[in-house]
NUGU-250329 format. One record per residue: residue number from 1; x, z, y of N, C-alpha, C in turn. Coordinates in pm, whole numbers. Each point is the difference from the previous one (the first is absolute). Example, Ala and Ser with C-alpha at 12.3 -4.5 7.8 and 13.67 -1.06 7.14 Angstrom:
residues 2
+-----+--------+--------+--------+--------+--------+--------+--------+--------+--------+
|   n |   n.xx |   n.zz |   n.yy |  ca.xx |  ca.zz |  ca.yy |   c.xx |   c.zz |   c.yy |
+-----+--------+--------+--------+--------+--------+--------+--------+--------+--------+
|   1 |   1319 |    780 |   -569 |    -89 |      0 |    119 |     90 |      0 |    120 |
|   2 |    -35 |    -72 |    105 |     82 |      6 |    119 |    -77 |     73 |    109 |
+-----+--------+--------+--------+--------+--------+--------+--------+--------+--------+
end
This chain:
residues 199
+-----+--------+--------+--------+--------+--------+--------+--------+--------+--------+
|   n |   n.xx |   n.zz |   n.yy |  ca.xx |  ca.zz |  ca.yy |   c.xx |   c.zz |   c.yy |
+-----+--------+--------+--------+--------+--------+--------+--------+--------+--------+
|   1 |   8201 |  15408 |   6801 |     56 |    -64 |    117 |    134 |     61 |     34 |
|   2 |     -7 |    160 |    -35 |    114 |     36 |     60 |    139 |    -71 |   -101 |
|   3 |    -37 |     34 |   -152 |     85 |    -82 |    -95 |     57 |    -96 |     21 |
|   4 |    -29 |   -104 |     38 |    -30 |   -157 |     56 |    140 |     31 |     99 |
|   5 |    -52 |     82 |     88 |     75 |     15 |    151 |    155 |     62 |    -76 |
|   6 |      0 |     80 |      0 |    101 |     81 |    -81 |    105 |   -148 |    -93 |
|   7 |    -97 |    -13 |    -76 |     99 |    -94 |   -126 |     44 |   -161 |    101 |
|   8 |    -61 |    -56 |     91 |     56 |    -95 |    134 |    105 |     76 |     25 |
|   9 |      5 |    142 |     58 |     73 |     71 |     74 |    166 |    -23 |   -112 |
|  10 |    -32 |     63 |   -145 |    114 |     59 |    -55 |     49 |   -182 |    -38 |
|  11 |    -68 |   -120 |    -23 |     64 |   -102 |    -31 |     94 |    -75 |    122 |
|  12 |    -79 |      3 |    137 |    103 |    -30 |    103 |     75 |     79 |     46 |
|  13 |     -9 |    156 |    -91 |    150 |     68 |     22 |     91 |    -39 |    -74 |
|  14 |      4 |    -77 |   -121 |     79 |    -16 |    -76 |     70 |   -153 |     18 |
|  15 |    -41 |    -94 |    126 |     57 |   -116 |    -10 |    122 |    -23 |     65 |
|  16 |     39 |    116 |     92 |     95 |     48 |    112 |    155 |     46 |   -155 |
|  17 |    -51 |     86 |    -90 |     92 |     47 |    -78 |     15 |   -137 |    -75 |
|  18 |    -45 |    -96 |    -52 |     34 |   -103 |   -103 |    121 |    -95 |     76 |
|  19 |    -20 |     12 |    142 |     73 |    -76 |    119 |    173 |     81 |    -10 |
|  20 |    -33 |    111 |    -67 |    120 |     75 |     70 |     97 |    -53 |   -145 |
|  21 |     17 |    -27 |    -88 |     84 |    -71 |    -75 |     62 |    -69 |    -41 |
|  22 |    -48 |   -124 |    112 |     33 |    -95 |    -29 |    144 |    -68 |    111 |
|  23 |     74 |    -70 |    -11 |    150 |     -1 |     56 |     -1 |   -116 |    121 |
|  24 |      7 |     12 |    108 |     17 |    -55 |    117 |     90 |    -40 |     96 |
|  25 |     13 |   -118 |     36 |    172 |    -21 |     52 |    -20 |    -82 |    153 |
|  26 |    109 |     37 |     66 |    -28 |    -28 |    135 |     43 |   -155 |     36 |
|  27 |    -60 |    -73 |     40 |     79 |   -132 |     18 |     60 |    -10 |     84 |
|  28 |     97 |   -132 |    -51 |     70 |    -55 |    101 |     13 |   -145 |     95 |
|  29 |   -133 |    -39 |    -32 |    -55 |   -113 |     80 |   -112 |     72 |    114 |
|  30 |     70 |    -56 |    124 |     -3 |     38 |     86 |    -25 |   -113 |    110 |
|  31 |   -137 |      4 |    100 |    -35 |   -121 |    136 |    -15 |     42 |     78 |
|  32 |    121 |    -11 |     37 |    -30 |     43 |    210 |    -51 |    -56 |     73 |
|  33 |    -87 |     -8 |     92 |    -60 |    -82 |    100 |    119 |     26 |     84 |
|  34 |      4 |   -144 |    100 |     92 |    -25 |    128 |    -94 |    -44 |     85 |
|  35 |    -30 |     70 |    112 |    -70 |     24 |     88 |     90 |    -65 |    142 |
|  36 |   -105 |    -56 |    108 |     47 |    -18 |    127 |    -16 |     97 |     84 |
|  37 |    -75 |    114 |    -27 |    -83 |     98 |    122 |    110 |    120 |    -41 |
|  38 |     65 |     70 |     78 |    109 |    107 |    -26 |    -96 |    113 |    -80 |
|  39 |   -143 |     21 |     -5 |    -72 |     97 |    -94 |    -59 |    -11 |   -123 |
|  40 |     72 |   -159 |    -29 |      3 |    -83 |    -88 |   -227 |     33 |    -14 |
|  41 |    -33 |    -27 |     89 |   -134 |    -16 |    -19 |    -27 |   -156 |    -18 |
|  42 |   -112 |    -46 |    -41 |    -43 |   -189 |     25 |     11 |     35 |   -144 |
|  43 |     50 |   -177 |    -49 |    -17 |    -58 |   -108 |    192 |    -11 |    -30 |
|  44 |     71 |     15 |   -124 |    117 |    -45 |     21 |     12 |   -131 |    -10 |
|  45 |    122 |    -41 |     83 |     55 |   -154 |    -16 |     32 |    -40 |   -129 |
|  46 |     69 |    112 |    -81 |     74 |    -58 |   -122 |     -2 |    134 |    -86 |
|  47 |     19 |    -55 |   -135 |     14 |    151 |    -83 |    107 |    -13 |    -30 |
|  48 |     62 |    144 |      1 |    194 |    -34 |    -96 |    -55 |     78 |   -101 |
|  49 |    106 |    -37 |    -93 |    -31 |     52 |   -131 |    114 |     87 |    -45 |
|  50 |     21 |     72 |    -91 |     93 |    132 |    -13 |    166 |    -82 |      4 |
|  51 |    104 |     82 |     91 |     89 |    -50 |    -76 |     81 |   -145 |    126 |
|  52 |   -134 |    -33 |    121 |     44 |    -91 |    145 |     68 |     83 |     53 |
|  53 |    142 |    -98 |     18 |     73 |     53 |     92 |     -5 |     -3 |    140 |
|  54 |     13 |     80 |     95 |    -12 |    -19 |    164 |    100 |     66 |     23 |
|  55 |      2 |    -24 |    186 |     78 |     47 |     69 |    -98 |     77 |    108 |
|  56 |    -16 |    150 |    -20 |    -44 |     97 |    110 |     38 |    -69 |    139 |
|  57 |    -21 |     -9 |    120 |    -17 |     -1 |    150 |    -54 |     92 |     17 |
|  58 |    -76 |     79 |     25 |    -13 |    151 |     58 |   -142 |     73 |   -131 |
|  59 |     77 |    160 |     48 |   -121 |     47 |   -124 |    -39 |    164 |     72 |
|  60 |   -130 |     29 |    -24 |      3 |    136 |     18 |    -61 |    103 |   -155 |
|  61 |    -89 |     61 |     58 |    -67 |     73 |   -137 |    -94 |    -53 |    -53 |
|  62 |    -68 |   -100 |     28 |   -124 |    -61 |    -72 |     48 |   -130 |      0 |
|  63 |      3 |   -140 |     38 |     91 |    -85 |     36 |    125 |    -32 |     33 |
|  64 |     -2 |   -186 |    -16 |    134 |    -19 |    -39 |      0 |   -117 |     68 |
|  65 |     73 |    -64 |    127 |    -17 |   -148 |     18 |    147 |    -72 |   -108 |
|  66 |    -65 |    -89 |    -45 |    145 |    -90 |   -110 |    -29 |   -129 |     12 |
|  67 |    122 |    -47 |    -39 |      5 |   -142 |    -14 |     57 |    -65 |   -113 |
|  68 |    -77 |    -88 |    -40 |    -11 |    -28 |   -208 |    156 |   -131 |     53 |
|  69 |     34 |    -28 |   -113 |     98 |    -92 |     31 |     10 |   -141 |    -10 |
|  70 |   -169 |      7 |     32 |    -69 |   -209 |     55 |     -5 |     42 |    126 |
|  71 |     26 |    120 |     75 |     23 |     15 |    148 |   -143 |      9 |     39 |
|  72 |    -89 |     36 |    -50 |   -139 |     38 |     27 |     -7 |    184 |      1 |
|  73 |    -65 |     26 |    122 |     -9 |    148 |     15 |   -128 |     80 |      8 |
|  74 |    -22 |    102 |    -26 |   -111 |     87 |    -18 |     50 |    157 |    -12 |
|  75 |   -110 |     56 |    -44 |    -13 |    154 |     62 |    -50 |     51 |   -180 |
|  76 |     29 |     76 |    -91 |     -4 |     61 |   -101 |    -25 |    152 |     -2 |
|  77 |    -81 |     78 |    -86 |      7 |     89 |    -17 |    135 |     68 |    -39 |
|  78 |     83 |     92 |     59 |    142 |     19 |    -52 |     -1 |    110 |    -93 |
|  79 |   -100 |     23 |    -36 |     26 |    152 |   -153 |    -13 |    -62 |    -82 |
|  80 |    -10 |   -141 |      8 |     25 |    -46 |   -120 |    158 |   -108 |     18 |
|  81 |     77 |     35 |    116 |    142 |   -105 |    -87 |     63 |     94 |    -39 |
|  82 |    104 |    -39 |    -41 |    152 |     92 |    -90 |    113 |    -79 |     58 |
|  83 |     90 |     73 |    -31 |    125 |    -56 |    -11 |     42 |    -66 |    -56 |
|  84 |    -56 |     73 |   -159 |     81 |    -45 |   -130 |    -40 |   -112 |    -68 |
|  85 |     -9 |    -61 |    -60 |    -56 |   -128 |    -69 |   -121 |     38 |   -116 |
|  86 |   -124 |    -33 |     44 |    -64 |     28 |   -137 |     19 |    -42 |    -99 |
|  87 |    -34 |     68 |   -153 |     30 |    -30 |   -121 |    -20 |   -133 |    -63 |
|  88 |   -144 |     11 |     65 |    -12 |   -125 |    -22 |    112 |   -197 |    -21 |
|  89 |     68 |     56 |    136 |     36 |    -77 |    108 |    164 |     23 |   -106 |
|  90 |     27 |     84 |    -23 |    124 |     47 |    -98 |     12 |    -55 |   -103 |
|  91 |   -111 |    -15 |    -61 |      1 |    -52 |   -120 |      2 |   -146 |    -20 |
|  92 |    -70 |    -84 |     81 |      1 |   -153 |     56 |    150 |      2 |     -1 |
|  93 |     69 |     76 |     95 |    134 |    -56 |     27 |     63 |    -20 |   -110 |
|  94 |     24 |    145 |   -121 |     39 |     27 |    -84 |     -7 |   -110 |   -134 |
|  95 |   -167 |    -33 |    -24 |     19 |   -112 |    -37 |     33 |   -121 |     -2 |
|  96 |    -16 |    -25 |    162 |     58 |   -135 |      5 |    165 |     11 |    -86 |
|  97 |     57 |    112 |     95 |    174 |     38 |    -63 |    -27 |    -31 |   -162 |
|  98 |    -64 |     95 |    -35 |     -9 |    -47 |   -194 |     22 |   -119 |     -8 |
|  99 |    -85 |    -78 |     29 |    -58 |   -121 |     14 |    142 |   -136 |      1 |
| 100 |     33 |     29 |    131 |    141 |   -108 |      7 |    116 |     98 |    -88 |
| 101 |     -3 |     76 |    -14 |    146 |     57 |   -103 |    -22 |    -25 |   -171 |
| 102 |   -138 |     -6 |     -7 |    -65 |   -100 |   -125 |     58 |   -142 |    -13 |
| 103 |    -49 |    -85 |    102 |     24 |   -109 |     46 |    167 |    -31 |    -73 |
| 104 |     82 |     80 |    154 |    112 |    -24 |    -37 |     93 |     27 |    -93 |
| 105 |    -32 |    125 |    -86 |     30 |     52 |   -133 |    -27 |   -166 |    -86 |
| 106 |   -120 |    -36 |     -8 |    -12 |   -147 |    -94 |     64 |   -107 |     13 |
| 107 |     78 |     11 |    174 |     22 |   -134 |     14 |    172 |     78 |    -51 |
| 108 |     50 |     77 |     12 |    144 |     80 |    -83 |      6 |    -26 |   -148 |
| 109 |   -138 |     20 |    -62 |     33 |     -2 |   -150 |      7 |   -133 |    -23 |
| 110 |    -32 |    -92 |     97 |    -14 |   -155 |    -64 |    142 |    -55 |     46 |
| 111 |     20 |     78 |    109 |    128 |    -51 |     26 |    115 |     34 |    -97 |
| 112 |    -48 |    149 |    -97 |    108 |     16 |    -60 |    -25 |    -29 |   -165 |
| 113 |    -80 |    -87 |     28 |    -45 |    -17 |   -143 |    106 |    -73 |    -79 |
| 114 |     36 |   -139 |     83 |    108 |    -41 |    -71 |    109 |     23 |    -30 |
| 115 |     64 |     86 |    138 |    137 |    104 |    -12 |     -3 |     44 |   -164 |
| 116 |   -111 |     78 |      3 |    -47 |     90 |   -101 |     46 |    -48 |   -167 |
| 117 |    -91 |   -129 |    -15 |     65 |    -86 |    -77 |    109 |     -7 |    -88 |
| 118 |     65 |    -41 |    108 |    127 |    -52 |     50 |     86 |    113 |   -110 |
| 119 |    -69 |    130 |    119 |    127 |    127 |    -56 |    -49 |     38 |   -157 |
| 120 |   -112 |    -20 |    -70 |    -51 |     15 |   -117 |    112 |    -80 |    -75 |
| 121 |     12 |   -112 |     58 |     39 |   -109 |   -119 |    158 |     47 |    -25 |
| 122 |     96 |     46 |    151 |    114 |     26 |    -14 |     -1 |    143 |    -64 |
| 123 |    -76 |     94 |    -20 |     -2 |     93 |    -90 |    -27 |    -26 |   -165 |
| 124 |    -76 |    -87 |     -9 |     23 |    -83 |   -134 |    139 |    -34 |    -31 |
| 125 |     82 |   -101 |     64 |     96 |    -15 |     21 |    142 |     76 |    -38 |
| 126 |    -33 |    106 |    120 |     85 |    127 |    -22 |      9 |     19 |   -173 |
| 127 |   -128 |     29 |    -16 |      4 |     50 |   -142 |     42 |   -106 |   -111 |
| 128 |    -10 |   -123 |     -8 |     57 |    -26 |    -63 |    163 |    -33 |    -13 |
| 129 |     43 |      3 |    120 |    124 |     11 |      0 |     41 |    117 |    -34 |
| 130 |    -56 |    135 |     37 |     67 |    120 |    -53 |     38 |     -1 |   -158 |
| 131 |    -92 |    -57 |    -88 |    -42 |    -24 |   -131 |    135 |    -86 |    -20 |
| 132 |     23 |   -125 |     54 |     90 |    -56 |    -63 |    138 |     32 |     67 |
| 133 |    -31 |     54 |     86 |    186 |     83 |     21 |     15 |    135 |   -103 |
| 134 |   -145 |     75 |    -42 |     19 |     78 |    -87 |     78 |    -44 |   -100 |
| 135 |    -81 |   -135 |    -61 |     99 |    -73 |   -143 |    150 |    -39 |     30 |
| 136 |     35 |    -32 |    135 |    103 |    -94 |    -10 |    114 |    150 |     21 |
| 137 |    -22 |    117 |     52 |     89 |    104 |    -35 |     40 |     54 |   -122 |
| 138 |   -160 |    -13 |    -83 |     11 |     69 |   -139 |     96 |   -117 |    -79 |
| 139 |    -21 |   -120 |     44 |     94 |   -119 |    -72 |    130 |     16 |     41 |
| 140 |     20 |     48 |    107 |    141 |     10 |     82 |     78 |    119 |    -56 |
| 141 |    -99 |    122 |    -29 |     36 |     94 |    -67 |     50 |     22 |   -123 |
| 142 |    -78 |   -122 |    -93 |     81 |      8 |   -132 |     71 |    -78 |    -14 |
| 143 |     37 |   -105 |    116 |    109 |   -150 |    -66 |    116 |    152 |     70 |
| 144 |      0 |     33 |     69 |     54 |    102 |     65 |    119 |    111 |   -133 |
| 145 |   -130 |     90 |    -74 |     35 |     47 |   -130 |     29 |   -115 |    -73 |
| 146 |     29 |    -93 |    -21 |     16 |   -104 |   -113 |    153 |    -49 |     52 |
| 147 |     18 |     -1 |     98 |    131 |    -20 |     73 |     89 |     85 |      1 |
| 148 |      0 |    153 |      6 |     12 |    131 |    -40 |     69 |    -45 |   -115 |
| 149 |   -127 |     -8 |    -71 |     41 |     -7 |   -145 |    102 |    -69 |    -66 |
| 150 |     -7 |   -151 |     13 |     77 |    -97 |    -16 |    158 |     53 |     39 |
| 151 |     -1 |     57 |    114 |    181 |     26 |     87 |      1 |    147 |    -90 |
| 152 |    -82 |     70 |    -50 |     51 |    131 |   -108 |     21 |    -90 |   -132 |
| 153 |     20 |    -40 |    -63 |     -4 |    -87 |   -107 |    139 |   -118 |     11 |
| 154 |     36 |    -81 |    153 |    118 |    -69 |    -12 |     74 |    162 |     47 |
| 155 |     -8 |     80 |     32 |    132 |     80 |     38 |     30 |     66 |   -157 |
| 156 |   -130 |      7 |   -101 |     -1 |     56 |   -115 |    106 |   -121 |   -126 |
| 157 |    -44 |   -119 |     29 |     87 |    -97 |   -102 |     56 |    -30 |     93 |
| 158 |    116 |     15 |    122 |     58 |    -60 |     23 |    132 |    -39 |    -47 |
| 159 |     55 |     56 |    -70 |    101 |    -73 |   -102 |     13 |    -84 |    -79 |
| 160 |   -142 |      7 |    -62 |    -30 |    -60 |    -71 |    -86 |   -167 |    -46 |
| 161 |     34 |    -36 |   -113 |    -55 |   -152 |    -12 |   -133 |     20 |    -11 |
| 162 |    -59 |   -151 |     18 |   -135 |     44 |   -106 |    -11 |    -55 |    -90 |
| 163 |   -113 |     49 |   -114 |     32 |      2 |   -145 |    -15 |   -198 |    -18 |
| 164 |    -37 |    -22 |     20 |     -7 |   -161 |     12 |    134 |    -96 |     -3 |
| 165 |     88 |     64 |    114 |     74 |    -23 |    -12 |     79 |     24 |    -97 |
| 166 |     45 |    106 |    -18 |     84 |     99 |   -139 |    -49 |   -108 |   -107 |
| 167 |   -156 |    -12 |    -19 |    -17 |    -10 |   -134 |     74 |   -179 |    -19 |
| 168 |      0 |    -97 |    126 |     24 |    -99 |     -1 |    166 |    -18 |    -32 |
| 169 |     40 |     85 |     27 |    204 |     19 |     53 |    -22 |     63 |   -196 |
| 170 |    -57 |     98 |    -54 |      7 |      6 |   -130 |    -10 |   -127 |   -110 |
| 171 |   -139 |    -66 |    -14 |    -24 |   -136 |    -34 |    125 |    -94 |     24 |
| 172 |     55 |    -41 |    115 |     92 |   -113 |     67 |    154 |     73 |   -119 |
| 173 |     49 |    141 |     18 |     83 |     62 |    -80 |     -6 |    -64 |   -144 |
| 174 |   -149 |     71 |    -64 |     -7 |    -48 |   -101 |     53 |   -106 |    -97 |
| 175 |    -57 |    -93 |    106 |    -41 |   -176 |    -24 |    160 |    -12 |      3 |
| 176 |     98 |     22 |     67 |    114 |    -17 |     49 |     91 |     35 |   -142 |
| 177 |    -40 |    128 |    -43 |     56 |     46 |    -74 |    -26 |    -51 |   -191 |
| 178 |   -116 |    -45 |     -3 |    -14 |    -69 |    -89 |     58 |   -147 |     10 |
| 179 |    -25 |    -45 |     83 |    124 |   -132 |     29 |    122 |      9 |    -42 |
| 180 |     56 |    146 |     90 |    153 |    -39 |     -5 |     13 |     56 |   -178 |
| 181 |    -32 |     74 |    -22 |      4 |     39 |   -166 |      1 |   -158 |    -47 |
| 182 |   -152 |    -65 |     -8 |     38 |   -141 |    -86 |    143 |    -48 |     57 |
| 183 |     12 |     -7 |    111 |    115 |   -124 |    -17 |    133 |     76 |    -40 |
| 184 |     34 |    160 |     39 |    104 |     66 |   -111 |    -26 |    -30 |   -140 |
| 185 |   -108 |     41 |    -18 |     14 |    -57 |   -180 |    -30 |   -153 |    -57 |
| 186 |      4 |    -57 |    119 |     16 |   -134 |    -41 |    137 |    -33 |     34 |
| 187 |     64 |     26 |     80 |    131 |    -30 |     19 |    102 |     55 |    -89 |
| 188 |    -36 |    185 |    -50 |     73 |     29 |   -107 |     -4 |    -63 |   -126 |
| 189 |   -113 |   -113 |    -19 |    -21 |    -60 |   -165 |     78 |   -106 |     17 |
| 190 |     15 |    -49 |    119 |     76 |   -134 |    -10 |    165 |     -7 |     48 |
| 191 |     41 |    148 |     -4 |    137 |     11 |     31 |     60 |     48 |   -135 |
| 192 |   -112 |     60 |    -54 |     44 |     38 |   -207 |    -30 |   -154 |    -49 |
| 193 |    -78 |    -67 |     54 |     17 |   -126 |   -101 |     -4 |   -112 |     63 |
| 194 |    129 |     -8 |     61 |    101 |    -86 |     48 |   -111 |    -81 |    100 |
| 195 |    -72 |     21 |     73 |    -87 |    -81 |    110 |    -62 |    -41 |    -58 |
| 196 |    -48 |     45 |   -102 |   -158 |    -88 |    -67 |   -121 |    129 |     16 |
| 197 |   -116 |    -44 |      2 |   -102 |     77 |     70 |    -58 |      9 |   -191 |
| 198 |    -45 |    148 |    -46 |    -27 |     41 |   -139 |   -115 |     64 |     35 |
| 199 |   -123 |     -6 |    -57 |    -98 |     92 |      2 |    -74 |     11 |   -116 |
+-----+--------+--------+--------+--------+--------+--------+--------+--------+--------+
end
């Protein structure tokens, strides 16, 4: 019996330690009763929930008379308001903010979607014009040297004929000169024999 007693004893000592490990967090939902009776005794009128805003009308150390802002008034326990905004109540706001800067971020990218476009295509653009002003310099560049060239070359023959010519003014000589030969030696045969033509 005593065993019995003892081993009850050492197992509901041990259910207190299994408790102590485990991780616990304080909330932040929170119901106030709003009371009509200043000792907030009775039943409350209304519950607020964490995070209602009021306006204090008079307060001491245990109570609080306020007025919610549907203009309905009551009497609250006051160790439980704050100043500050609960987290709760922070985070609502916060998201909503996410929320429309989401919004309006989407309604920006759609607005700039086509801009966007737009400036894609004139960067296409850009580039191909860079490309063909690239060519039309490198073309500009060598009719450029080729022009160079050409004015080193007339300052180089400038005295001179060209062979085309020469060779034509030689030929025309030629031709000239074989002519005038026949008709000297045709004219000298027919002045030795008295104007008669001998061959």
């Amino acid at each position: 019996m005593r065993r019995c007693f003892w081993g009850i004893i050492g197992i509901l000592g041990l259910i207190p330690l299994s408790a102590l490990g485990e991780t616990a967090y304080v909330t932040d939902n929170l119901r106030l009763g709003l009371y009509e009776a200043e000792d907030t005794s009775g039943r409350p009128t209304r519950m607020l929930g964490s995070g209602q805003a009021m306006e204090i009308l008079s307060r001491d150390r245990n109570y609080a008379n306020v007025q919610l802002p549907d203009g309905s008034e009551g009497w609250v326990k006051s160790a439980y308001l704050v100043e500050d905004k609960p987290a709760k109540l922070i985070v609502a706001e916060l998201t909503a903010e996410r929320d429309a800067l989401l919004t309006e971020l989407d309604e920006v990218k759609k607005a700039f979607a086509e801009p966007a476009a737009t400036i894609d295509a004139l960067r296409t653009d850009a580039l191909t014009f860079d490309t063909q002003l690239a060519e039309s310099n490198s073309r500009a560049n060598a009719l450029e040297e080729e022009k160079t060239s050409i004015r080193d070359l007339r300052e180089l023959y400038k005295g001179s004929l060209p062979f085309s010519w020469v060779a034509l003014a030689i030929g025309v000589c030629l031709m000239a000169g074989i002519l005038l030969g026949m008709w000297w030696v045709d004219r000298q045969n027919r002045v030795r024999h008295g104007g008669i033509r001998i061959y």
